[in-house]
N, C-alpha and C positions, 0 to 999 in steps of 0.2 A: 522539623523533618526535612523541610525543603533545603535549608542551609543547607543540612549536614550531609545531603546527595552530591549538591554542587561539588562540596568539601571534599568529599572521602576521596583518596588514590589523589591527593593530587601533584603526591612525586613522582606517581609512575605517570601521571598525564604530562609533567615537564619532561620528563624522560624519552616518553613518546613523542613528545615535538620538536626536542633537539635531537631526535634522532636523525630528523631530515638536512639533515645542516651540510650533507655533501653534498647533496643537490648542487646543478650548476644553476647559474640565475638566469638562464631562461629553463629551468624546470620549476611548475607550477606543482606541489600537491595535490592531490586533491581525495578528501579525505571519505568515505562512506561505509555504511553496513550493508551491501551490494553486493555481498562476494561471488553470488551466481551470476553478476555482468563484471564481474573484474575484466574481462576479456573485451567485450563490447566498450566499456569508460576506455581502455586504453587505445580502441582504433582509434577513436575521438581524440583522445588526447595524441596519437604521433599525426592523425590530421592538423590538430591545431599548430604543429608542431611543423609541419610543411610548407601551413599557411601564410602563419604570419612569423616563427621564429620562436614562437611559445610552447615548450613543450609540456604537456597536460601527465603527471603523472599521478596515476589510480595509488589509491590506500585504501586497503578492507580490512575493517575491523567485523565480527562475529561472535557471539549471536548480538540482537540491536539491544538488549541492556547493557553487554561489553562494549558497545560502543560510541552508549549513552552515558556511562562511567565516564569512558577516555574524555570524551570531549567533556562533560560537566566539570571534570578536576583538571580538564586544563585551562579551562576559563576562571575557577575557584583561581588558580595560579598564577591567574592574568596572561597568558601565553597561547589563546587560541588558536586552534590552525588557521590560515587563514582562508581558506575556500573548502566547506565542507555539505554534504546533506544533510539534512534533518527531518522534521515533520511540520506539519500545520496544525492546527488547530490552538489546543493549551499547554502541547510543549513549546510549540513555537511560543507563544506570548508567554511561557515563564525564560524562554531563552533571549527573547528581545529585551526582557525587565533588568537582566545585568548589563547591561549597557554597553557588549562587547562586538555586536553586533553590527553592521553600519546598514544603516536606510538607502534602497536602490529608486527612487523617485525618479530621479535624472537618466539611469540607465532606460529604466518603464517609459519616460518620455517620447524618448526616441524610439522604442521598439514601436508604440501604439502610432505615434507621426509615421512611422515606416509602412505601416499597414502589414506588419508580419504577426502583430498580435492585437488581441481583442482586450477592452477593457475588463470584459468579467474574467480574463485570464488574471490579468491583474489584480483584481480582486482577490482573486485564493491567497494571497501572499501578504495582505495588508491587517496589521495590527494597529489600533489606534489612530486607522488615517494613512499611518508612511507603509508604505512595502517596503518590506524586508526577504527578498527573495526573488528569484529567477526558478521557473519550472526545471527539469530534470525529465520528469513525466506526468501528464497529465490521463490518469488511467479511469475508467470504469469501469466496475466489478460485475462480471458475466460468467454467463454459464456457454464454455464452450462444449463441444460435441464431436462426436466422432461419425462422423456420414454413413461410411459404408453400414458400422452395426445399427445406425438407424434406418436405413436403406434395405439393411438385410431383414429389418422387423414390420418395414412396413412404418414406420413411423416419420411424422413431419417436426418442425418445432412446434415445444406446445407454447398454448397462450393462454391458458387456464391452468389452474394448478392441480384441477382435476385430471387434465391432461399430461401434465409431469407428473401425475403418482400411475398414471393409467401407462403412461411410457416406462417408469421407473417396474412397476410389476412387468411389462411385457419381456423387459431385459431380463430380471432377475431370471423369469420361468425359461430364457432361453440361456439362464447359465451365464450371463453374461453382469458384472457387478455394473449396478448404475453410479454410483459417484465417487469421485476422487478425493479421498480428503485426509490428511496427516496431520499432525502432530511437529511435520520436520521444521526445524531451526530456531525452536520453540514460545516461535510466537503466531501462530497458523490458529489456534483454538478458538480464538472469537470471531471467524471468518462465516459457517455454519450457523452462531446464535448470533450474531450481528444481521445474517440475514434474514431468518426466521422471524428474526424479531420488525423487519421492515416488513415482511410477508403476510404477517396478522396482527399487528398493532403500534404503527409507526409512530405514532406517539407518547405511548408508550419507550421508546426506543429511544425517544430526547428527551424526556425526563430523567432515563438513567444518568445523564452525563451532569444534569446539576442536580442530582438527591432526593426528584422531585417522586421519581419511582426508586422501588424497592427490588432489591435482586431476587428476594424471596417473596415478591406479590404475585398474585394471579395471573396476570400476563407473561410474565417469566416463568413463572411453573409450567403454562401451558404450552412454554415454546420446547423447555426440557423433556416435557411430555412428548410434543408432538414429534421431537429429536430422539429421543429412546425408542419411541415406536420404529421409526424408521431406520437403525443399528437394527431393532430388533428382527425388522424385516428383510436385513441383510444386502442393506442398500448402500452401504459403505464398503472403502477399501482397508486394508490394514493400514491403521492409524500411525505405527511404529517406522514406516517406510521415512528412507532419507532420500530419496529418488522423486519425488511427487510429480513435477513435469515431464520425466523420462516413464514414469510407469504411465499415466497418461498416453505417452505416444506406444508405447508397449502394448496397447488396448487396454489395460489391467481395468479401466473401468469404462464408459460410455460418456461420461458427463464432468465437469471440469471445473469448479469455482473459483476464478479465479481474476486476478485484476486484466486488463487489455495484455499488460504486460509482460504477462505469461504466455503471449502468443509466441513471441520470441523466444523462447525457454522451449517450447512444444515442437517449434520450426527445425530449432536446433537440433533435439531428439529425434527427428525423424517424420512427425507428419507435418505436412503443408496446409498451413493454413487456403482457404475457400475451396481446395482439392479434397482435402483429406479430413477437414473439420470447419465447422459456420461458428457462428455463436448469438445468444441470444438472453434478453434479459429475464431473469427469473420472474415469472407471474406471480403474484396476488396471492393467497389462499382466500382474502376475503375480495372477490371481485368488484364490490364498490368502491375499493381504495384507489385513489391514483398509482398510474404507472409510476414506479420509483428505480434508480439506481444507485448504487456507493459510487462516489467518486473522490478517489484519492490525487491529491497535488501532491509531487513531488518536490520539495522544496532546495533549492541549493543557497547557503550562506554565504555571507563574504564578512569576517571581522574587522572593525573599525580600523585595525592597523592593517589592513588585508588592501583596504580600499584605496591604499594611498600610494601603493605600489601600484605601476605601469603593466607591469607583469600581470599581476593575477587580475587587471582589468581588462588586459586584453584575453587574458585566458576564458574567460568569462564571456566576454562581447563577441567570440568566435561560439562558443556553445550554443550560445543564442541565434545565432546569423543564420542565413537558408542553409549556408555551407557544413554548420556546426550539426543542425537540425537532421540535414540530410543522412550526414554519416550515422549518425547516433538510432535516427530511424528505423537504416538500414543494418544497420549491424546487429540493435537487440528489439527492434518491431515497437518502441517505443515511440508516441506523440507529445510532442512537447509542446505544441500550441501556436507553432508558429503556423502564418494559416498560407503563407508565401511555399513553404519546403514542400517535398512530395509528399505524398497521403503514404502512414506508415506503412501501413496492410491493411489487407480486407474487412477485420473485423473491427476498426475502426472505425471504417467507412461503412460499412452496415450497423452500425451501433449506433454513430450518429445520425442515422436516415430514418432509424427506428427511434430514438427518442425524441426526432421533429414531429415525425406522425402522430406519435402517441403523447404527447405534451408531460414529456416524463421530467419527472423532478429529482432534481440530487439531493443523495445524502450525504452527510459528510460519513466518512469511515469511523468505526466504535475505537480504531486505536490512537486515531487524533482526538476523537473528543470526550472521551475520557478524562480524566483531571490524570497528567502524568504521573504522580504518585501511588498512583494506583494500578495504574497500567500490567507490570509487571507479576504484580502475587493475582490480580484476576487471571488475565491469562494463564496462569499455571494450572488454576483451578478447571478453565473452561478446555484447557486441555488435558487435566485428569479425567474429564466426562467424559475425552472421546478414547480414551485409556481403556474405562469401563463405565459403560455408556445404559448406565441401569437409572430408574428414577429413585432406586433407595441412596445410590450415590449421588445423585442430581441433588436429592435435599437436601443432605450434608456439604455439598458446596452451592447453594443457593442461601445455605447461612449463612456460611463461611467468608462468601461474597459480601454479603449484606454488612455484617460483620465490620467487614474491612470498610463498607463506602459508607457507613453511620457513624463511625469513627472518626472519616475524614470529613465530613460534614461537620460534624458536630465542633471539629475543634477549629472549622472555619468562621464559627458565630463568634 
């Protein structure tokens, strides 16, 4: 099954990479499923472009199965782009296993001598020992907020989970939706049971990703459960919405889940971040648990023939620089790790004040560590829940899940 993903489309992946072939040779590709920062990649890229003579040119591919195709059947092809995004976890490690990929140990060298990055930054990007990657964004996944309608209820952040349902009813009763959450670009649905599932049974929640739990066991039930309750109590927004960050600043809801990342996206829209909205990490429902948060690395590649070109390593070593950092920050509210560039925004810098206090622990995101051939048909499923977000539906895709990850286990023995 794995071959034949690499395999499939892979004249239209050669198609797509000689498509760049007008380029001048100081334009760099650079290739992502980003399309909501196409704008934000390109400051960066006509910065880099000023800087040193390299100029950074954006490619969006949409949605990220299209453009986990592209890039798989251009590697089947042997023609990878040569500087593009991806993920971590066990897509990365089945992406580094074709051997198309080049190892950045040399560049990580010097970024860590610099004192612009931390070694556990580097870490997020290391397979097998070598790193294979440079950050993009290093995000974690919060709950931002809208002040004034908290301000107007009376309400502070909560720190118990009894305190977000006791905020989440005070909204409602005043007409006001408490959370934001869709369905758009379709892969958004496991954002809600990803966290739920950190909420009340985080171990649970790492067993899903090696088969050790069940989609359909008890602990998953109860988080479908506890997820249809709360649809039922009219705590969500319309799931169908392609706007998600702009209804957000819209008011359309009170509360926000979403990566750091999104601050920029909401800024954009219209409210100001530490003005107009805080943010904070989701509490516990079982308050014995340690503090936790998702934290997503944003990975960017460079392919083995990528690496040997002048070009796309200077394109790269600018990205990274304070210089690169700075722009990239400032234009989409993104942190990339460098710890020399300015502090992106506020909720950055209160998220990481707040996970020193509370000795909060990361988790990796449900869509990196998932086994990538899977990736895809769950998500569709866990966004038919939020379609129609009943528990007679949840059991019919808590099979269906199952289903699919017993299969893939099964044919890994």
């Amino acid at each position: 099954m794995q071959s034949r993903q690499w395999i499939t489309g892979a004249l239209a992946g050669v198609a797509m990479v000689l498509g760049i072939s007008g380029a001048s040779a100081a334009d760099v590709p650079l290739y992502h499923d980003k399309g909501f920062w196409s704008q934000q990649f390109q400051v960066v890229g006509d910065a880099a472009g000023e800087k040193t003579g390299v100029r950074i040119v954006q490619n969006s591919y949409a949605p990220p199965e299209q453009y986990k195709a592209f890039v798989q059947s251009s590697i089947a092809s042997g023609s990878p782009p040569d500087l593009f995004t991806w993920w971590t976890g066990q897509t990365m490690n089945e992406l580094v296993a074709t051997g198309q990929v080049a190892p950045l140990d040399d560049v990580w060298e010097k970024l860590v001598a610099s004192g612009e990055y931390d070694q556990s930054t580097q870490d997020l990007f290391k397979v097998d020992g070598k790193t294979y990657a440079v950050p993009f964004s290093v995000a974690r996944w919060v709950v931002l907020y809208n002040k004034k309608m908290f301000a107007d209820q009376g309400l502070s952040e909560p720190k118990t989970w009894e305190e977000l349902m006791a905020a989440a009813d005070k909204l409602k009763a005043a007409g006001i939706t408490p959370f934001n959450a869709t369905v758009q670009e379709g892969w958004r649905g496991f954002i809600w049971f990803s966290e739920l599932m950190i909420r009340t049974d985080p171990e649970a929640y790492k067993g899903l990703f090696n088969g050790t739990v069940a989609y359909d066991s008890p602990a998953v039930e109860k988080v479908f459960q506890l997820w249809s309750d709360m649809y039922a109590k009219g705590y969500f927004t319309d799931p169908r919405s392609n706007e998600e960050p702009q209804d957000f600043a819209r008011g359309k809801a009170a509360m926000y889940l979403i990566g750091e990342w999104g601050e920029g996206l909401v800024d954009a829209a219209g409210l100001k971040p530490d003005a107009d909205f805080g943010a904070f990490i989701m509490p516990n429902m079982d308050p014995k648990l340690p503090s936790a948060v998702v934290v997503e690395a944003g990975p960017m590649v460079v392919s083995v023939a990528g690496k040997e070109k002048p070009d796309i390593m200077t394109a790269l070593n600018f990205w990274t620089s304070v210089d690169g950092a700075n722009v990239w920050s400032k234009a989409s509210g993104n942190f990339i790790g460098n710890t020399k560039a300015d502090a992106p925004n506020p909720t950055v810098a209160k998220i990481s004040a707040d996970m020193k206090t509370n000795n909060t622990v990361a988790m990796q995101r449900w869509w990196e560590a998932v086994p990538p051939d899977l990736q895809g048909e769950l998500v569709a499923e866990l966004n038919g829940f939020l379609l129609n977000p009943t528990m007679d539906n949840a059991k019919m895709i808590m099979g269906r899940m199952q289903a699919l990850n017993a299969d893939y286990w099964e044919a890994k023995q």
